[in-house]
Structures are given as structure tokens and as C-alpha cells.
C-alpha positions in Angstrom: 232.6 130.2 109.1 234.5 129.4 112.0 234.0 132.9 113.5 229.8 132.2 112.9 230.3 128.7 115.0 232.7 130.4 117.9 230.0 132.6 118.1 227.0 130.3 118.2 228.7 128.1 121.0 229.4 131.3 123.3 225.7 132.2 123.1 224.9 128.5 124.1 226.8 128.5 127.1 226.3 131.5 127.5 222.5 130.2 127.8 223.8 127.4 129.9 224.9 129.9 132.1 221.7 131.2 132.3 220.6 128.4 133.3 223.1 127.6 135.8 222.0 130.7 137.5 218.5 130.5 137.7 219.1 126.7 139.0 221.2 128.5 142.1 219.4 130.5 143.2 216.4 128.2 143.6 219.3 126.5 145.4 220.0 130.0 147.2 215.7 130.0 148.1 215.7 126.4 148.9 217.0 126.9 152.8 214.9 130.0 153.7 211.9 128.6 152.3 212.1 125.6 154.1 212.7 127.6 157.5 209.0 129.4 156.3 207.4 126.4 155.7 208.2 124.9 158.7 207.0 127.6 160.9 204.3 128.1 158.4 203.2 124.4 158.9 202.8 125.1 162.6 201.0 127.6 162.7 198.8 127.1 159.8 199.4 123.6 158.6 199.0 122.7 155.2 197.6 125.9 154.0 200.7 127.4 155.9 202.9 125.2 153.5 201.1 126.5 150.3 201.3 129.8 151.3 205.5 129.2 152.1 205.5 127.1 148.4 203.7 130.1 146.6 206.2 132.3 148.0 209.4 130.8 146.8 207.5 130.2 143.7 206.8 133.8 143.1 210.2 134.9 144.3 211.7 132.3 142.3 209.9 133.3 139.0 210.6 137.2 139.8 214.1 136.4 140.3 214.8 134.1 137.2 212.7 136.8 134.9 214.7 139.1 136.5 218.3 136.9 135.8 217.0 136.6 132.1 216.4 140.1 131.6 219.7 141.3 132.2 221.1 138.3 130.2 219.0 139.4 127.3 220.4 142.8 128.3 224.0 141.9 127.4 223.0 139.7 124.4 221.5 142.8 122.9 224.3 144.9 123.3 221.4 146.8 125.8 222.9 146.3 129.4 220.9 149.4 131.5 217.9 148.3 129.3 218.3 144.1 130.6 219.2 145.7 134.4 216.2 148.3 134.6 213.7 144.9 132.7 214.8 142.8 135.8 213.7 145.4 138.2 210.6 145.4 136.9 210.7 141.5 137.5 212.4 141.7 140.5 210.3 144.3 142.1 207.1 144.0 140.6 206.0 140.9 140.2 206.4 139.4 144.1 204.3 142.8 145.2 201.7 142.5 142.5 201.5 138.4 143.6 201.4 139.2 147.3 198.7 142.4 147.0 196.5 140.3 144.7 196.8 137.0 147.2 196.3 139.0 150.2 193.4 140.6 148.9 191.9 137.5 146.9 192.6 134.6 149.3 191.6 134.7 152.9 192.8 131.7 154.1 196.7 132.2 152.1 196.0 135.6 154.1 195.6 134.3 157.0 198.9 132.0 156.3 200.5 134.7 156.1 202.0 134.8 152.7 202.5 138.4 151.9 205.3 138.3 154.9 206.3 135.4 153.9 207.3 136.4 150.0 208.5 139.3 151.7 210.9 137.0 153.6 211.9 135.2 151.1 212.2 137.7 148.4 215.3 139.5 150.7 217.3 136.6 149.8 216.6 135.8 146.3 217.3 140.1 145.8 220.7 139.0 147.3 221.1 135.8 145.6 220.0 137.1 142.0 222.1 140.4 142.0 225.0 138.2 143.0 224.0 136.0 140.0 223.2 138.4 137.9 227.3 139.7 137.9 227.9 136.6 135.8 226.6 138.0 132.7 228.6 141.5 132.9 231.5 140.5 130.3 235.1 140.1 131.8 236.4 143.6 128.9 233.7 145.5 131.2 235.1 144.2 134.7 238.9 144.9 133.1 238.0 148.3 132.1 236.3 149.4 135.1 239.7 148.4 137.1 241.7 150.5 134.5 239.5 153.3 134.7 239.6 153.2 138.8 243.6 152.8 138.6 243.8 155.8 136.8 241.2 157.6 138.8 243.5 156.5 141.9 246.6 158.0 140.2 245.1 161.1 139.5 243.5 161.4 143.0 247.1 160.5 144.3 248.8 163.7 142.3 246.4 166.1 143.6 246.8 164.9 146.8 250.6 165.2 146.4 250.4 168.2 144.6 
């Protein structure tokens, strides 16, 4: 019984953690969209902050779907499976937004949003795959470090040899 209850308070911080994330890196988005709308705001005005707003929005969104996929990933046992899901969320979903808003709304168009999800999405691609590294357990990390100690030891006897 304990065992069932150590397991259901990991996965709850462990979804706390999720959450954690996808609150930084709106915090990680925050600055740089800001910077757009500001410029956006003078040179379009207010449709210039819209277009800067739906921008982080979108990048936001693709970035958190992208942050829960690979959590879901590691919860399922699945990790390639979660990592190749938040590409898809990553990727997808900010070009399929700014094609369909460049094509559908002139005056966002003419804002400018497509460069500006582009702008934005640069630094929540940086800011999410930093995230994303807190939901790769700590056996995985440890192992990896064995397995490149032993590659460095076998790399060091050729060398020697």
C-alpha cells in the first residue's frame, strides 16, 4: 500500500513539474514578446500588439503541447515516442498558425505576425528543450555518464595501445 501512495505522489509532482515548466517558459517568452510588441505597436499599433500577443500565444501553446508530450513520453515508459509527439507540437503547430494567419488575415499580415511567431518561437525552441531535460529521469542521466566513462577508458587504451 505504501509502495501504491509513493507512487501516486511522484506522478503528482511529477505533474507539478509539469506545470512548473510550462509556467517558465511563458516566463522564458515573456521578455521577447514584449520587445515584439513594442516595436509591433509602432509600427502597426494595436493590430501590431495582437499580432505580437497571437504570437507568444501560439508559441506558447506549441511549446507547452510540446513539454507535455515528452512528459507523457516518460510516464508511459515511451520516451522517443513523447520527444518525436513534441516535435510535432513544436514544429507544427506555430507554422500551420502563421501559414493559415498569413493567408486568412490581412491586416495580422500586414502586422507582421508570421515573422513575428518566427521570432519568438527561436526562444521558446530554446527555452522548452531546456525544460524539457527535467523530465529525463536522474537512472538515465547516471547511466549515460557510466556508459561515456567507459567509452573514455576504452578510447584511452587504444590510444595507449
Amino acid at each position: 500500500m505504501e509502495a501504491q501512495a509513493a507512487r501516486v505522489t511522484q506522478k503528482a509532482s511529477s505533474i507539478s513539474s509539469l506545470l512548473a515548466s510550462c509556467v517558465l517558459l511563458a516566463v522564458a517568452i515573456a521578455p521577447v514578446a514584449g520587445l515584439v510588441a513594442w516595436f509591433a505597436h509602432g509600427n502597426s499599433g494595436p493590430t501590431g500588439l495582437a499580432a505580437a500577443g497571437i504570437a507568444a500565444a501560439v508559441c506558447w501553446t506549441a511549446g507547452s503541447l510540446a513539454l507535455a508530450s515528452a512528459f507523457i513520453g516518460q510516464q508511459l515508459d515511451q520516451p522517443i515516442g513523447g520527444i518525436l509527439g513534441g516535435m510535432m507540437f513544436r514544429m507544427g503547430l506555430p507554422l500551420l498558425a502563421g501559414i493559415a494567419l498569413q493567408k486568412t488575415n490581412e491586416p495580422l499580415a500586414e502586422a507582421g505576425v508570421f515573422p513575428m511567431i518566427l521570432g519568438i518561437y527561436l526562444v521558446a525552441l530554446v527555452a522548452e528543450t531546456l525544460l524539457s531535460l527535467r523530465f529525463v529521469p536522474s537512472t538515465f542521466v547516471a547511466a549515460s555518464k557510466v556508459a561515456g566513462d567507459k567509452t573514455a577508458s576504452v578510447a584511452g587504451g587504444v590510444e595507449g595501445g
